[in-house]
Backbone bond lengths (Angstrom), bond angles and torsions (degrees), N, CA, C in turn:
res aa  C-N    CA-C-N  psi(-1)  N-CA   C-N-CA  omega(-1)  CA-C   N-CA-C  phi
1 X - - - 1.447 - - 1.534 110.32 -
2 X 1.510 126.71 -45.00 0.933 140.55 177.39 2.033 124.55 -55.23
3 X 2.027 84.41 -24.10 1.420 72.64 175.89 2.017 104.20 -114.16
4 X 1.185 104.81 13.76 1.573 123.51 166.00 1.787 100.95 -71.82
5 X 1.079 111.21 -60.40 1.775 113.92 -169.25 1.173 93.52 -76.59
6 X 0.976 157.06 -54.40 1.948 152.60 137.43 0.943 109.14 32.17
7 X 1.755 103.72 -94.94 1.434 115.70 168.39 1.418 132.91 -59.79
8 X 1.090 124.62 -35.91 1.510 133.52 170.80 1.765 120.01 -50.60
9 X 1.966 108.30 -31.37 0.915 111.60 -166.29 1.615 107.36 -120.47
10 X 1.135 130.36 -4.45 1.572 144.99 -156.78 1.532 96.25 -88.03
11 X 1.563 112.37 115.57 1.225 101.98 169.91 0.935 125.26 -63.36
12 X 1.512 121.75 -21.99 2.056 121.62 177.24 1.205 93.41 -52.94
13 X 1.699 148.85 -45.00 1.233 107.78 -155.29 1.348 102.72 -82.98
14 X 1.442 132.28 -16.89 1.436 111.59 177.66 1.334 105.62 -69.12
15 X 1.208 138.68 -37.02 1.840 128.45 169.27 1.071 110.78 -43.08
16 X 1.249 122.92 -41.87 1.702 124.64 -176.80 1.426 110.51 -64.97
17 X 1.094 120.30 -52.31 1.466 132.37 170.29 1.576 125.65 -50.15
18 X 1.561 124.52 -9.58 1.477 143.17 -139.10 1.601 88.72 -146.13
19 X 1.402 109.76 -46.16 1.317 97.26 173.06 1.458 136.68 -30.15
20 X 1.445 129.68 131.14 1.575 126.04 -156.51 1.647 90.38 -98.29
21 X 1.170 128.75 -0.09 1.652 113.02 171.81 1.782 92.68 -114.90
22 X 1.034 131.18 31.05 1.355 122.34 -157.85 2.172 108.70 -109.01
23 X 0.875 131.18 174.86 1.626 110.09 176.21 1.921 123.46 -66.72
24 X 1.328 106.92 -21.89 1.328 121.44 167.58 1.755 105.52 -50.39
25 X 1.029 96.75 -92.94 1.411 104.77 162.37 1.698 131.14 -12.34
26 X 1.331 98.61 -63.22 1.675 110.72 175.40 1.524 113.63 -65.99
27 X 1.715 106.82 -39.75 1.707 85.38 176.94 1.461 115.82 -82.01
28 X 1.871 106.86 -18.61 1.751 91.87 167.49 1.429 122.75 -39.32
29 X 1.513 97.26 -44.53 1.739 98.68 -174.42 1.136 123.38 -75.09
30 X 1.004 121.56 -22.40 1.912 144.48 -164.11 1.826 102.45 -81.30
31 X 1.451 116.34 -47.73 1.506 128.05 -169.03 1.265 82.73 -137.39
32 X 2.129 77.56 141.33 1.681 104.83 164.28 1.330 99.32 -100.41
33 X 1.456 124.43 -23.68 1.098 94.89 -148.49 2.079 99.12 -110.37
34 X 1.505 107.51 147.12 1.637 104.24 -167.76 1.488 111.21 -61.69
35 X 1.065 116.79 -27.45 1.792 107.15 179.49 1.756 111.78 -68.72
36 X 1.420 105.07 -46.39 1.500 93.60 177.21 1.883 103.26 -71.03
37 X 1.105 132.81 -34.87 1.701 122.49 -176.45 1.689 115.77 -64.96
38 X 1.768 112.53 -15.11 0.944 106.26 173.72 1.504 118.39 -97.65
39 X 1.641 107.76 -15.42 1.291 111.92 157.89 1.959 125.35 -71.02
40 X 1.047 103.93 -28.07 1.758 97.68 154.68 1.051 138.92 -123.07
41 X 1.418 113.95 23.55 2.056 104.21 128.77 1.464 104.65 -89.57
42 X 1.305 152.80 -6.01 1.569 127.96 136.79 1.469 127.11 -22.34
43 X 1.764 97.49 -54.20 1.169 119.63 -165.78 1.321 120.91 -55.66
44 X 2.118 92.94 -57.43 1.420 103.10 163.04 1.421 143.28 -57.66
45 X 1.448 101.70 -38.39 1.761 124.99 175.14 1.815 94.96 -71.75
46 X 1.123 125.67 -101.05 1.622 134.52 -150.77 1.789 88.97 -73.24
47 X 1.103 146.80 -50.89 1.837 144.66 -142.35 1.668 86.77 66.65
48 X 0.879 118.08 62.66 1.373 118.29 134.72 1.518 121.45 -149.47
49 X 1.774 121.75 -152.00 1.260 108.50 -164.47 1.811 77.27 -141.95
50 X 1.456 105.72 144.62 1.429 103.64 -169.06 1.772 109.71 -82.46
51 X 1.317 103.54 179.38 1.249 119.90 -168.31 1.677 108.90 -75.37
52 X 1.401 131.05 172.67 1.670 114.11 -177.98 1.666 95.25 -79.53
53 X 1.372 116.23 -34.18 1.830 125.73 164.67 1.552 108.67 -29.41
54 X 1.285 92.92 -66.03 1.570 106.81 -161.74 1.550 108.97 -87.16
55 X 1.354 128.80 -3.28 0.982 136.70 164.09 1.469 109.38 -75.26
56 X 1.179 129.95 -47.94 1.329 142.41 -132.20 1.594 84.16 -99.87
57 X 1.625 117.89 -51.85 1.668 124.62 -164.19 1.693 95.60 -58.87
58 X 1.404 123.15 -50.33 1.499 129.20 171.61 1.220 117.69 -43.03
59 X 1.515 133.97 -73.44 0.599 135.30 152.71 1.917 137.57 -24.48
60 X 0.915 105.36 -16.02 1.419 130.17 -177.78 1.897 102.73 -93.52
61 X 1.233 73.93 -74.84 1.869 86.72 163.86 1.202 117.93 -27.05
62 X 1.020 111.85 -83.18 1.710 113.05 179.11 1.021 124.13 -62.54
63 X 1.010 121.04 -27.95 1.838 134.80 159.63 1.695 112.82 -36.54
64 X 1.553 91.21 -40.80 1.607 85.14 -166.26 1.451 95.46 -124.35
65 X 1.310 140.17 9.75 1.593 121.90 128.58 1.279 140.05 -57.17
66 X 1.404 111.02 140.37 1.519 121.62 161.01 1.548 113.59 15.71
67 X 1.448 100.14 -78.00 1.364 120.75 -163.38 1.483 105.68 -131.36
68 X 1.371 120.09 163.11 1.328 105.74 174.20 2.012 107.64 -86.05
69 X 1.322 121.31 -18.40 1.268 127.14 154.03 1.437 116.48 -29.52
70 X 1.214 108.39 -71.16 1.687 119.66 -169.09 1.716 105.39 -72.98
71 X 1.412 110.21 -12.31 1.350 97.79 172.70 1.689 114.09 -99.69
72 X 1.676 96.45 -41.42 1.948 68.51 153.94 1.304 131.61 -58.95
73 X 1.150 119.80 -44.55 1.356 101.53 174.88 1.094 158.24 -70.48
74 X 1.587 103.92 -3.29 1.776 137.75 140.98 1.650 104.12 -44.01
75 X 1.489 108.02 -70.69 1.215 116.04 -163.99 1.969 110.73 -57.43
76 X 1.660 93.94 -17.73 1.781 93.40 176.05 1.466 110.63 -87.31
77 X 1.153 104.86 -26.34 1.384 107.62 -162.52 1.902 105.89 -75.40
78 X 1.410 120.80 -30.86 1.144 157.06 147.58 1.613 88.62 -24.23
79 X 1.047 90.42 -98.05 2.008 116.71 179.23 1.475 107.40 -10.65
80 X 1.408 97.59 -55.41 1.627 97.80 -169.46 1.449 117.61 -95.46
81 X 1.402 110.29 6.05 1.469 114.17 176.60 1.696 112.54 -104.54
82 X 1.748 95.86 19.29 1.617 74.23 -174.20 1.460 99.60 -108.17
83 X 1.371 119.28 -148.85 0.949 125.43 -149.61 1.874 113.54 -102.49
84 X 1.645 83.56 -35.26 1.545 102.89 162.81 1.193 108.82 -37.01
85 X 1.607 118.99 -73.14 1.761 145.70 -155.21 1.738 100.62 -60.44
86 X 1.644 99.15 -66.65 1.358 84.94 -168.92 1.723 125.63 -78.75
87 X 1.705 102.99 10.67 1.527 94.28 170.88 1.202 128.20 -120.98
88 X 1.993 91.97 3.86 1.694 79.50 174.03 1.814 104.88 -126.55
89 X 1.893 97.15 12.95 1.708 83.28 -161.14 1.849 85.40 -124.59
């Protein structure tokens, strides 16, 4: 539990996540377009490819953040707090 609230709450991982050489970053540059960028930080976070649900909620997300930056990185930070991430990766 101790290392669940860790990660969930540690500001390093949001630095990690913000990082400009970091995977956030790379698929900004890699894809224009938000359905494929939300399909690889799936990729990167879980190795899989998200659901049309979970595609669509991402996609949404970033749609209506700030920037599309700050919304991937909602949508990673998300990623790694679920339940998937921290129990099987």
């Amino acid at each position: 539990v101790l290392q669940v609230l860790s990660l969930a709450n540690h500001p390093r991982i949001r630095q990690k996540i913000a990082d400009d050489k970091g995977n956030v970053a790379r698929i900004l540059k890699a894809h224009a377009d938000n359905d494929k960028r939300i399909d690889a930080l799936f990729l990167v976070t879980l190795s899989r490819t998200p659901s049309d649900i979970e595609r669509r909620a991402g996609v949404k997300y970033v749609a209506e953040s700030a920037t599309p930056a700050e919304g991937l990185r909602g949508v990673m930070w998300s990623l790694l707090n679920t339940r998937e991430f921290l129990l099987q990766h």
